[in-house]
HTML snippet that shows the backbone in 3Dmol.js (N, CA, C, O; Angstrom):
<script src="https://3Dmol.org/build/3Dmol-min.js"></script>
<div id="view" style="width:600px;height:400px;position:relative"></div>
<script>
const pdb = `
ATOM      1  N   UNK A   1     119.338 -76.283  32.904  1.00  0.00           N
ATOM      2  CA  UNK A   1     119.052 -77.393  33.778  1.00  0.00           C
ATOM      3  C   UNK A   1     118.613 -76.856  35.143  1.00  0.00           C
ATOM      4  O   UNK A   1     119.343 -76.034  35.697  1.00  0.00           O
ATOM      5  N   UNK A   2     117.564 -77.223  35.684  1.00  0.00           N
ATOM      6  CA  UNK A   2     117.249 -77.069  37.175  1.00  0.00           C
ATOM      7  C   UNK A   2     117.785 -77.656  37.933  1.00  0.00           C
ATOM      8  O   UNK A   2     117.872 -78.858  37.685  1.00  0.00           O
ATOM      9  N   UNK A   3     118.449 -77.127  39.296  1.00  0.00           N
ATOM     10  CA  UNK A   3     118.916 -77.685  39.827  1.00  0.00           C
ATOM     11  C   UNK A   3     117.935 -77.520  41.368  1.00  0.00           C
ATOM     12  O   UNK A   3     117.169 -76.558  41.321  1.00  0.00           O
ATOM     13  N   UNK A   4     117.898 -78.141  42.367  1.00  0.00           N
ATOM     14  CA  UNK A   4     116.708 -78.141  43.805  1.00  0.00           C
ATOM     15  C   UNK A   4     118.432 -78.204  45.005  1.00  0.00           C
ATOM     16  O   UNK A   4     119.127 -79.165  45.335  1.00  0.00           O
ATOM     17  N   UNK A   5     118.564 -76.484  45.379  1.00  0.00           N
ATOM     18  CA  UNK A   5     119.903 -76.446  46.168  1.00  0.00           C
ATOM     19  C   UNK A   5     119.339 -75.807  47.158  1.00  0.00           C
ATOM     20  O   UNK A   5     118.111 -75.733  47.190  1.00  0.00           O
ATOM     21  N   UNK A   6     120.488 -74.955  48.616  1.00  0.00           N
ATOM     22  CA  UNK A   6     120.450 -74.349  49.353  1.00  0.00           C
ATOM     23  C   UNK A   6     120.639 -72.988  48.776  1.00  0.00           C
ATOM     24  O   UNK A   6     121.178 -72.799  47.686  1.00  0.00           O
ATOM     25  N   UNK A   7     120.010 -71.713  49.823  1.00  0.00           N
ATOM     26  CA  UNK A   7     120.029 -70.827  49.422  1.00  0.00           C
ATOM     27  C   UNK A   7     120.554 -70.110  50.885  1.00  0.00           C
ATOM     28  O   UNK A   7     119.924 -70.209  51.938  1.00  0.00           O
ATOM     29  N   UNK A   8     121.575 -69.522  50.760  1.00  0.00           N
ATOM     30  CA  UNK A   8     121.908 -68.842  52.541  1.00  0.00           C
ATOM     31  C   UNK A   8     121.318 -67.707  52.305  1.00  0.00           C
ATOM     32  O   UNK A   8     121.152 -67.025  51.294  1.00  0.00           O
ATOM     33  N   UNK A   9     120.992 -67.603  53.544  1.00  0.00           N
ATOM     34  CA  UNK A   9     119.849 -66.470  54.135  1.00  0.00           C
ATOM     35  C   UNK A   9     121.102 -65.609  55.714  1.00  0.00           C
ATOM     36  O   UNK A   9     122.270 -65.546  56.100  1.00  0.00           O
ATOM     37  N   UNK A  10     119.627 -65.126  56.048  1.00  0.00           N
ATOM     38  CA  UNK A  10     121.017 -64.534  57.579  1.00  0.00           C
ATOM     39  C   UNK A  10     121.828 -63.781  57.320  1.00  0.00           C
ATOM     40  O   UNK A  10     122.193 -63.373  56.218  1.00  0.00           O
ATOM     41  N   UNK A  11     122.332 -63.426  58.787  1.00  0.00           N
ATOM     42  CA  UNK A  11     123.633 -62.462  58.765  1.00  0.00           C
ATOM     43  C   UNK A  11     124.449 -62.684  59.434  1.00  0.00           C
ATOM     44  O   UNK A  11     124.058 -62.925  60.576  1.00  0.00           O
ATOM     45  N   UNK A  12     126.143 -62.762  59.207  1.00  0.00           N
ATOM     46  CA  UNK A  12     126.646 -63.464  59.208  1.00  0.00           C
ATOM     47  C   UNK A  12     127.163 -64.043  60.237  1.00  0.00           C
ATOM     48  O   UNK A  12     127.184 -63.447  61.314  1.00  0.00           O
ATOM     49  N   UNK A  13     127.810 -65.637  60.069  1.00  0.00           N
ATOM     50  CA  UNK A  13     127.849 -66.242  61.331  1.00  0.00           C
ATOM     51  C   UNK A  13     126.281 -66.660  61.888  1.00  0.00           C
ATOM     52  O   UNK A  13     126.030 -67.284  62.919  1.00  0.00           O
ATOM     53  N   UNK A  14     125.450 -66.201  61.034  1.00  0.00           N
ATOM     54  CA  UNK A  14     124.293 -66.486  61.359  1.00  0.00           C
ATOM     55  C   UNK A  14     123.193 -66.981  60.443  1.00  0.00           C
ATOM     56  O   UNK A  14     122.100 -66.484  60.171  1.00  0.00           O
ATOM     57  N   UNK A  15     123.965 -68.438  59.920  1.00  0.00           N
ATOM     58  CA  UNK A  15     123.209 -68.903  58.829  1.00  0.00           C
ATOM     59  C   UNK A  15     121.749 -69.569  58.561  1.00  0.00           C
ATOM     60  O   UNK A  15     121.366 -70.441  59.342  1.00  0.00           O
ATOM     61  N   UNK A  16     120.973 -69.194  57.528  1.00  0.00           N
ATOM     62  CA  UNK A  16     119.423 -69.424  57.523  1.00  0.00           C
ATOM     63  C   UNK A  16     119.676 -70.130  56.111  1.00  0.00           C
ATOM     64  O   UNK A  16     120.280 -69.419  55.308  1.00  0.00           O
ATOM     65  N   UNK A  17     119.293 -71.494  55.641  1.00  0.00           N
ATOM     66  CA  UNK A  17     119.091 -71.568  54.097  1.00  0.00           C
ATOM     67  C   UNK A  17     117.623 -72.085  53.993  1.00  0.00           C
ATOM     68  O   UNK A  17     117.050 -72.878  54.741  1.00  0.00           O
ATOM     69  N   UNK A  18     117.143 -71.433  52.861  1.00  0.00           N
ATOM     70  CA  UNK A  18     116.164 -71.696  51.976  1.00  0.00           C
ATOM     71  C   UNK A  18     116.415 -72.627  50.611  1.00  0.00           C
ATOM     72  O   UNK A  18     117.302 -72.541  49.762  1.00  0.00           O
ATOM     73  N   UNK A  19     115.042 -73.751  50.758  1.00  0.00           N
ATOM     74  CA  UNK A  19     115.672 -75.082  49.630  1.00  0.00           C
ATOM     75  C   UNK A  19     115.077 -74.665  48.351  1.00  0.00           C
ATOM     76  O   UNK A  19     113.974 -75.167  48.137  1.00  0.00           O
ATOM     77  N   UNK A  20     115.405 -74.093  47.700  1.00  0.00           N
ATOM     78  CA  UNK A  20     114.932 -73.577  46.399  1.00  0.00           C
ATOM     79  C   UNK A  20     115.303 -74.773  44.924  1.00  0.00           C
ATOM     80  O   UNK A  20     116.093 -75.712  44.827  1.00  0.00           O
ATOM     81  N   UNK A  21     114.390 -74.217  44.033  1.00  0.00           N
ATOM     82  CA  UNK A  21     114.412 -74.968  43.035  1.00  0.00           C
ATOM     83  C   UNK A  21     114.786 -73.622  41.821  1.00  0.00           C
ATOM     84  O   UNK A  21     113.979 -72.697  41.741  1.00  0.00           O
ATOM     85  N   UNK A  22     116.021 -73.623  40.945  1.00  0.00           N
ATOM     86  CA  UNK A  22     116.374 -72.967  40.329  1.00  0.00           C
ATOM     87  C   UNK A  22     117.603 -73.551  39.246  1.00  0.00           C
ATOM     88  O   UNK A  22     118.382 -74.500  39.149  1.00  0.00           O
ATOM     89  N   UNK A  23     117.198 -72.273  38.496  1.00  0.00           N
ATOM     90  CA  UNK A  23     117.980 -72.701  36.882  1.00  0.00           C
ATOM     91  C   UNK A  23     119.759 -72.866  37.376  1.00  0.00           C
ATOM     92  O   UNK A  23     120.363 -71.968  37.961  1.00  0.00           O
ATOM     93  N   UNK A  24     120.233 -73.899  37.076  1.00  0.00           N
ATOM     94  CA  UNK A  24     121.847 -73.333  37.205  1.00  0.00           C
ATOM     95  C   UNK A  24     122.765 -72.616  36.748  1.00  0.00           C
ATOM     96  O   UNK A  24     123.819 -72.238  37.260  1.00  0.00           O
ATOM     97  N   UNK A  25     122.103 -72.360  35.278  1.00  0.00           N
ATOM     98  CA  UNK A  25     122.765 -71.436  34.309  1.00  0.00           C
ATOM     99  C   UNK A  25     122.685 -69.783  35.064  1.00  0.00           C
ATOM    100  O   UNK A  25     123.354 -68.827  34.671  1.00  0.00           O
ATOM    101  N   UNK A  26     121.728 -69.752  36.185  1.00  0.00           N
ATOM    102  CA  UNK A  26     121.819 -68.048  37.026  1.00  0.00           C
ATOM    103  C   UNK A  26     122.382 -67.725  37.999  1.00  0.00           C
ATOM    104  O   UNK A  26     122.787 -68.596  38.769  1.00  0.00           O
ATOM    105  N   UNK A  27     122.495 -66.952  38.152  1.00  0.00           N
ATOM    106  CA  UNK A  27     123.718 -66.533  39.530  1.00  0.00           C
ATOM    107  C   UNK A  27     122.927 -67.348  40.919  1.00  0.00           C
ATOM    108  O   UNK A  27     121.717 -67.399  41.139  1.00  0.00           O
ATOM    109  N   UNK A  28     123.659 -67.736  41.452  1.00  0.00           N
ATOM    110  CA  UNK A  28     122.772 -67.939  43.087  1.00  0.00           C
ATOM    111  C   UNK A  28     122.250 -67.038  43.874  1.00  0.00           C
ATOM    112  O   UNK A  28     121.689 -67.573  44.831  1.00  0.00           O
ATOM    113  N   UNK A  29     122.187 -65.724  43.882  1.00  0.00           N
ATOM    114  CA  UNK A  29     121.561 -64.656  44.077  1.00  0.00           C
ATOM    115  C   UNK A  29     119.979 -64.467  43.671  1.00  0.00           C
ATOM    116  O   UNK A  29     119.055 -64.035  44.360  1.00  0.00           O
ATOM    117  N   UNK A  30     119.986 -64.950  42.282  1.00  0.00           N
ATOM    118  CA  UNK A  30     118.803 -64.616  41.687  1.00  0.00           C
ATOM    119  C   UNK A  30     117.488 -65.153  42.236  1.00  0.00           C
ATOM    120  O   UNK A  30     117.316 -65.879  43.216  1.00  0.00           O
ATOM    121  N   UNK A  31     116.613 -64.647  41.406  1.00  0.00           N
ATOM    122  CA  UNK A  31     115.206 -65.165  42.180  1.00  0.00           C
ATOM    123  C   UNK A  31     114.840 -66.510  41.923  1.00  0.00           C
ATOM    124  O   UNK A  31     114.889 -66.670  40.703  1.00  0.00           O
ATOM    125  N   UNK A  32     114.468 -67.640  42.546  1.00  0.00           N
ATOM    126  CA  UNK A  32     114.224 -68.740  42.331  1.00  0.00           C
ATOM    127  C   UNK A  32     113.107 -69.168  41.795  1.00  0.00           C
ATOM    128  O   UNK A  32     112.166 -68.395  41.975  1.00  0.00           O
ATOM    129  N   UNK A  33     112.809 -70.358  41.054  1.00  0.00           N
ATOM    130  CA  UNK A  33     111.782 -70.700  40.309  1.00  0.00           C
ATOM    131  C   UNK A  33     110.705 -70.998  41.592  1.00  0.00           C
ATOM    132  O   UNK A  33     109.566 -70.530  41.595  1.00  0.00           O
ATOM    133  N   UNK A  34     111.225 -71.816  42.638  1.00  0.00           N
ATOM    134  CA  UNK A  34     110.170 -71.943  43.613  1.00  0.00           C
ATOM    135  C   UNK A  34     111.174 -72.388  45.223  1.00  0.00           C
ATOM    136  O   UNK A  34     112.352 -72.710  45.374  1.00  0.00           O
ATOM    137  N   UNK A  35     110.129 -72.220  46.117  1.00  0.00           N
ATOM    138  CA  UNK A  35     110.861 -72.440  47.325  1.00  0.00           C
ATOM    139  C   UNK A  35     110.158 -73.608  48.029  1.00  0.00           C
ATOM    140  O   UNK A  35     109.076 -73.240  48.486  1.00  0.00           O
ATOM    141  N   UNK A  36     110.425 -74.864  48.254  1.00  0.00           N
ATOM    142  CA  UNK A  36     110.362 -76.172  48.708  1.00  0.00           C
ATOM    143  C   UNK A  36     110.717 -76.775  49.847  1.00  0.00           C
ATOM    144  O   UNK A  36     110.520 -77.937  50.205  1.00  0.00           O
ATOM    145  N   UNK A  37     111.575 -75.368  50.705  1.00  0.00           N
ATOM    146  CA  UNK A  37     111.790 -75.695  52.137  1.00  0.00           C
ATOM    147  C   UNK A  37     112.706 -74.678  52.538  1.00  0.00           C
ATOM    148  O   UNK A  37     113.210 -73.810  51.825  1.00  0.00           O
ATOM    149  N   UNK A  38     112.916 -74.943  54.127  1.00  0.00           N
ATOM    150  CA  UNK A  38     114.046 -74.668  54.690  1.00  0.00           C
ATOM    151  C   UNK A  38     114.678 -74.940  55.648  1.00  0.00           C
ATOM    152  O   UNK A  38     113.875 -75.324  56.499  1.00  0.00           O
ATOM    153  N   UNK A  39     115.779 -74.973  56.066  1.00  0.00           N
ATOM    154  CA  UNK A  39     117.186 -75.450  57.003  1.00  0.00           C
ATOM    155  C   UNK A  39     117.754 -74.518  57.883  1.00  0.00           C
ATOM    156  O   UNK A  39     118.486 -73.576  57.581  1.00  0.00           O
ATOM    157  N   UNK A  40     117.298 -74.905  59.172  1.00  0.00           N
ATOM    158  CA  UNK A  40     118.312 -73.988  60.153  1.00  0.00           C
ATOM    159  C   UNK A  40     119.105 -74.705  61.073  1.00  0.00           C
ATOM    160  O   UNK A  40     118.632 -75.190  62.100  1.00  0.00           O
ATOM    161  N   UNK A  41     120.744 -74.826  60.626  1.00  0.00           N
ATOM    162  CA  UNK A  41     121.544 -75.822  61.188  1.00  0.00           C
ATOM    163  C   UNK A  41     121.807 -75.198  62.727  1.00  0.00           C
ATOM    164  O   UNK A  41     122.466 -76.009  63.378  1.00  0.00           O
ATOM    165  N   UNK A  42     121.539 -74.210  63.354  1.00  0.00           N
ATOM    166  CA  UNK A  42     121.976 -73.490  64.772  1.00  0.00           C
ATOM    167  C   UNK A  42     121.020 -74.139  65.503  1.00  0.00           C
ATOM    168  O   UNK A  42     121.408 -74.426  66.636  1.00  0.00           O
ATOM    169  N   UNK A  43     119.822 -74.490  65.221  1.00  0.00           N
ATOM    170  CA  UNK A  43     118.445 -75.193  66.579  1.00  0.00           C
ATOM    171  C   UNK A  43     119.660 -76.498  66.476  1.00  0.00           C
ATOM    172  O   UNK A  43     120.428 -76.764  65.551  1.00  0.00           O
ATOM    173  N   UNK A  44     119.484 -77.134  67.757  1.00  0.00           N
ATOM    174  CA  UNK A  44     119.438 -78.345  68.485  1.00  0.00           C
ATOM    175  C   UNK A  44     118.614 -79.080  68.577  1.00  0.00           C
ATOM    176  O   UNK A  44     118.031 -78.994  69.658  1.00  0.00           O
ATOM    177  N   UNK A  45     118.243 -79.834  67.910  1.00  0.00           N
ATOM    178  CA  UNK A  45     118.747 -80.366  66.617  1.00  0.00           C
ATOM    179  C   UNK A  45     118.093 -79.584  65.034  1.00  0.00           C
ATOM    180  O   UNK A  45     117.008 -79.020  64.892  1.00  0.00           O
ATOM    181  N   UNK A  46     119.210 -79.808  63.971  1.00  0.00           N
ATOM    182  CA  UNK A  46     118.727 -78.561  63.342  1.00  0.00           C
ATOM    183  C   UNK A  46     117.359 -78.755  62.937  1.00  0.00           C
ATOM    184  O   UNK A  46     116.860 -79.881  62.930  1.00  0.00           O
ATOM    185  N   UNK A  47     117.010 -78.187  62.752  1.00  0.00           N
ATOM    186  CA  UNK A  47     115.873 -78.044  62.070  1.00  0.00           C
ATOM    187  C   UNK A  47     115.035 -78.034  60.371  1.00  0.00           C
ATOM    188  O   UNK A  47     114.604 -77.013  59.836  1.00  0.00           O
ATOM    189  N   UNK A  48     114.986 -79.151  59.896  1.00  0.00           N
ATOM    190  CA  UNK A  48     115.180 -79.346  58.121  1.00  0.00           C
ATOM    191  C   UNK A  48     113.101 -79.461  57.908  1.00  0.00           C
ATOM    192  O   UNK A  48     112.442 -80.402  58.350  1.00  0.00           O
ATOM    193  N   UNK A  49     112.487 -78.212  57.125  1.00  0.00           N
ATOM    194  CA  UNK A  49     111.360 -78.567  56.487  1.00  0.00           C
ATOM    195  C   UNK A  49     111.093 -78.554  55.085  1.00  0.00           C
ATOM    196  O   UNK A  49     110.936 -77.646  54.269  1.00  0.00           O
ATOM    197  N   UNK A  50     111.080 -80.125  55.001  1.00  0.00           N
ATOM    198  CA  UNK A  50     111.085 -79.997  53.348  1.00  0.00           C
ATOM    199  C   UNK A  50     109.586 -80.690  52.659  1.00  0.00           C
ATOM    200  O   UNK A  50     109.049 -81.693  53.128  1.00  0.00           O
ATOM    201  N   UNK A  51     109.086 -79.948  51.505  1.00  0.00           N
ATOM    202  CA  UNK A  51     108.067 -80.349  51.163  1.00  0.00           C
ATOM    203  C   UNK A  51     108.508 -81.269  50.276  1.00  0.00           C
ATOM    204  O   UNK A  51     109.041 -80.922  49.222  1.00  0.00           O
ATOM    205  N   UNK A  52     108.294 -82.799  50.683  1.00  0.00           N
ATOM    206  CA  UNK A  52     108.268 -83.959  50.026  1.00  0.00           C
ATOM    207  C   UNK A  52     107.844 -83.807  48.807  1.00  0.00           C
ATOM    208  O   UNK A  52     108.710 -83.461  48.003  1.00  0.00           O
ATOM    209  N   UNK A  53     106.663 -83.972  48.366  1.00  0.00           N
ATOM    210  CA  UNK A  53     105.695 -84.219  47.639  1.00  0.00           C
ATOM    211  C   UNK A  53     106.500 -83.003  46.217  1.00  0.00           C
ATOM    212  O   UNK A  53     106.999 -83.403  45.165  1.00  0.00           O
ATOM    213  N   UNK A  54     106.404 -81.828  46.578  1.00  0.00           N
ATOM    214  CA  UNK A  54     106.946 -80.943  45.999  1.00  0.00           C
ATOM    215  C   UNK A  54     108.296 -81.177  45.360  1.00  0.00           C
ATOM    216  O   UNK A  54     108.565 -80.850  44.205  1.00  0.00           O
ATOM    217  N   UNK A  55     109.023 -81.699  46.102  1.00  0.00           N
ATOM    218  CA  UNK A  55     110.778 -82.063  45.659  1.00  0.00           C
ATOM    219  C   UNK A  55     110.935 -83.327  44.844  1.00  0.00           C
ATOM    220  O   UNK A  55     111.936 -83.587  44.175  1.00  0.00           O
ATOM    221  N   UNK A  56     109.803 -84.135  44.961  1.00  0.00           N
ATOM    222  CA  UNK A  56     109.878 -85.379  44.217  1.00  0.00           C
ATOM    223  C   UNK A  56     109.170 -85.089  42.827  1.00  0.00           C
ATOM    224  O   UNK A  56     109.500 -85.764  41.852  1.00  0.00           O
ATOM    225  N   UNK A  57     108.281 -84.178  42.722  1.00  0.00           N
ATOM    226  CA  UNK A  57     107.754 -83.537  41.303  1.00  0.00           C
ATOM    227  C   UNK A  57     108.891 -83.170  40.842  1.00  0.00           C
ATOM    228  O   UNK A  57     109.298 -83.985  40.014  1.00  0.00           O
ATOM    229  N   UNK A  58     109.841 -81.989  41.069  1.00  0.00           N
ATOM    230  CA  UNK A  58     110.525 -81.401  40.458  1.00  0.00           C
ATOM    231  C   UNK A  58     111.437 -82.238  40.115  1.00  0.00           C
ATOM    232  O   UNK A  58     112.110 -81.891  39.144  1.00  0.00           O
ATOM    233  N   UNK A  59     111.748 -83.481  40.713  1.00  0.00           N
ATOM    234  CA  UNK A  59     113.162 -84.616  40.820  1.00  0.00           C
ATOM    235  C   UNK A  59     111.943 -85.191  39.057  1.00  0.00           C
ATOM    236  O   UNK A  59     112.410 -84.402  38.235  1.00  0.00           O
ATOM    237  N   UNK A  60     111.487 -85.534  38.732  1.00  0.00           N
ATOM    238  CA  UNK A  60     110.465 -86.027  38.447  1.00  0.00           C
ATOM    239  C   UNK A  60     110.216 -85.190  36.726  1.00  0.00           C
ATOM    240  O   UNK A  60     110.100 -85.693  35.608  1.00  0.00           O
ATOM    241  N   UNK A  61     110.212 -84.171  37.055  1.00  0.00           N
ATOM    242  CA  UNK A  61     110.844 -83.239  35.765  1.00  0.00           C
ATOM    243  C   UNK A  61     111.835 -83.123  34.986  1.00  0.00           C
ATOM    244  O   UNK A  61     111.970 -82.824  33.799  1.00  0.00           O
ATOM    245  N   UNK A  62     112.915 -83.571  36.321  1.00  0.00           N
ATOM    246  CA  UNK A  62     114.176 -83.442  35.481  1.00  0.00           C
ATOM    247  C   UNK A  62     115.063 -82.566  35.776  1.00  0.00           C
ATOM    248  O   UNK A  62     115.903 -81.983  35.089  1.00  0.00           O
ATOM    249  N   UNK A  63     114.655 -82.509  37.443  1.00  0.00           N
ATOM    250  CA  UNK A  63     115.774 -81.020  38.570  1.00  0.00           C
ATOM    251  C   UNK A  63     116.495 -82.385  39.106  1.00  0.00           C
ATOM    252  O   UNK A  63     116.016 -83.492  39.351  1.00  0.00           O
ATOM    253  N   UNK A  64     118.158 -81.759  39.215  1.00  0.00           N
ATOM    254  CA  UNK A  64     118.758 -82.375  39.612  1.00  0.00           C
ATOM    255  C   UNK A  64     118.759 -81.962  41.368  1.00  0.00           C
ATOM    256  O   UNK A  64     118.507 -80.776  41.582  1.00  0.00           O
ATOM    257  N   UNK A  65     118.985 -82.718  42.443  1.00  0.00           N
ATOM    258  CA  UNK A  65     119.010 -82.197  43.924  1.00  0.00           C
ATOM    259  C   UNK A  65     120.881 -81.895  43.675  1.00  0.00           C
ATOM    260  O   UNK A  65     121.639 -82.360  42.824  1.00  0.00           O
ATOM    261  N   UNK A  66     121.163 -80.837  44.927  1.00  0.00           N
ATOM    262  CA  UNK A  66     122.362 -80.860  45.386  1.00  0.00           C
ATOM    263  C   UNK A  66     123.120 -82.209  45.639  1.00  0.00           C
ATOM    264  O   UNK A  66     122.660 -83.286  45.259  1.00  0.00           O
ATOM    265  N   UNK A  67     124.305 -82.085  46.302  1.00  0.00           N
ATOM    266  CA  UNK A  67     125.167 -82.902  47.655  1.00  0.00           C
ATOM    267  C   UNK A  67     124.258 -83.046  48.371  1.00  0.00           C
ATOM    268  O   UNK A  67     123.349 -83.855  48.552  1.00  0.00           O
ATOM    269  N   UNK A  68     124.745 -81.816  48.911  1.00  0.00           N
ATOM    270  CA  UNK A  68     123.799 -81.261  50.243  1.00  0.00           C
ATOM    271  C   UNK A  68     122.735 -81.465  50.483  1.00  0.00           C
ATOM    272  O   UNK A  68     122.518 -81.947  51.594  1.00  0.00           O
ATOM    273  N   UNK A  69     121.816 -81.257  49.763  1.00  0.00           N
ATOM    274  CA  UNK A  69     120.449 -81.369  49.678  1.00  0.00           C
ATOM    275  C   UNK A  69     119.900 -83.016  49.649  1.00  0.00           C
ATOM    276  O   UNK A  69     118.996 -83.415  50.383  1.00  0.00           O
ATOM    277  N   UNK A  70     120.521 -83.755  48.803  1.00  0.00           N
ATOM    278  CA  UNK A  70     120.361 -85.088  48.830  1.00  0.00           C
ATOM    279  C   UNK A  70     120.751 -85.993  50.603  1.00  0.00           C
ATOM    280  O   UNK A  70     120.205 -86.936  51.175  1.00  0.00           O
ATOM    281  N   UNK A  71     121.882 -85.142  50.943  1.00  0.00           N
ATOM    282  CA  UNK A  71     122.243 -85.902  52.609  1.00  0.00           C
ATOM    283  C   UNK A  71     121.359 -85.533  52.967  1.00  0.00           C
ATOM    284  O   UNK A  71     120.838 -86.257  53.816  1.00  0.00           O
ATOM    285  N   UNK A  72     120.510 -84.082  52.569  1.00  0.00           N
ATOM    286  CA  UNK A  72     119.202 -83.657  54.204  1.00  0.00           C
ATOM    287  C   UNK A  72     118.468 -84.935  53.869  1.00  0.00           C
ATOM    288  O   UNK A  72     118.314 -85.858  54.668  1.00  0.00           O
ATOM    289  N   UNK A  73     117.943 -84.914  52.383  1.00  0.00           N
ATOM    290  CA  UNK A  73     116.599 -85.874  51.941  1.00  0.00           C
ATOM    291  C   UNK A  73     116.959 -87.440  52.933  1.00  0.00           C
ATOM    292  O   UNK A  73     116.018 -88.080  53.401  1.00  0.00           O
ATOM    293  N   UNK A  74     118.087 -87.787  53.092  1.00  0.00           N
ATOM    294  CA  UNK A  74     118.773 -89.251  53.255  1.00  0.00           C
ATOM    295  C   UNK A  74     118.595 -89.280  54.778  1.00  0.00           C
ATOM    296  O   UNK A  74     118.388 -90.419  55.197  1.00  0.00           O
ATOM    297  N   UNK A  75     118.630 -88.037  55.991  1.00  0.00           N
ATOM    298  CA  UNK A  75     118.564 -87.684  56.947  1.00  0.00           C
ATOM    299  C   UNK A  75     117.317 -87.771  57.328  1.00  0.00           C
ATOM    300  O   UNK A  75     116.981 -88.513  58.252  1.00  0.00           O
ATOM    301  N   UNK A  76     116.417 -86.964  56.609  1.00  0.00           N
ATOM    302  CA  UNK A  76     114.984 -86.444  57.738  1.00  0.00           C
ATOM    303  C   UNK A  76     114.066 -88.086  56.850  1.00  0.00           C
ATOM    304  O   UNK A  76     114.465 -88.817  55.944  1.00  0.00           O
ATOM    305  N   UNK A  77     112.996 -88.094  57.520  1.00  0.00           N
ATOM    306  CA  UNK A  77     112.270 -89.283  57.632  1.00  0.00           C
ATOM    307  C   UNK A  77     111.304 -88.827  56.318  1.00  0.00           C
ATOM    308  O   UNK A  77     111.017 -87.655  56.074  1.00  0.00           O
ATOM    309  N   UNK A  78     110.933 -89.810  55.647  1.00  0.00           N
ATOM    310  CA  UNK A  78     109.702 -89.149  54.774  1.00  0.00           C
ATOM    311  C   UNK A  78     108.173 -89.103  55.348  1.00  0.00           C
ATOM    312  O   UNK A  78     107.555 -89.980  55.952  1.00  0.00           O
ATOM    313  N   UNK A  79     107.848 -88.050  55.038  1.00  0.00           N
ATOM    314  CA  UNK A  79     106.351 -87.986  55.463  1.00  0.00           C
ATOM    315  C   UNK A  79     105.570 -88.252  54.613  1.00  0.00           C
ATOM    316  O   UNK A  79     105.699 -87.936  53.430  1.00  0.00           O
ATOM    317  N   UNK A  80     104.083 -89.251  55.386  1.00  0.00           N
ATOM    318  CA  UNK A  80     103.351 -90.043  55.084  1.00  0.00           C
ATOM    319  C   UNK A  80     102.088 -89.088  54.776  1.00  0.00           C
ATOM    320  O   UNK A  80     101.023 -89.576  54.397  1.00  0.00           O
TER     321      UNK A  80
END
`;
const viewer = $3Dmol.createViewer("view");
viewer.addModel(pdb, "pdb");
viewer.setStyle({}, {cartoon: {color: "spectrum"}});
viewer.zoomTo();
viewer.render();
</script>
């Protein structure tokens, strides 16, 4: 099953995530099927770029989104 999650990046105390689209059956380490955005919660205000268009294909396939990932989608505005 695909799942469309966060991926932490950075070092530590110094978190970067990347919104990847990947198998769940693989470690979270592994290499991802594709990369669809990313999240940096330290800017004021954070900073969330997610490719719409892209995340709604994969939703669309049959990738499930995170928690997490579903509050960003519910958060940032959709682009037109």
């Amino acid at each position: 099953m695909l799942t469309i999650r966060l991926k932490r990046m950075g070092a530590k105390k110094v978190p970067f995530y990347r919104v990847v689209v990947q198998d769940s059956r693989r470690a979270p380490s592994s290499r991802p099927i594709e990369e669809v955005g990313t999240y940096d919660p330290l800017q004021k205000p954070a900073l969330v770029k997610l490719d719409r268009t892209r995340i709604d294909a994969w939703i669309a396939k049959g990738a499930k989104a995170s928690e997490t990932l579903r509050s960003l989608l519910k958060k940032t505005p959709a682009q037109v």
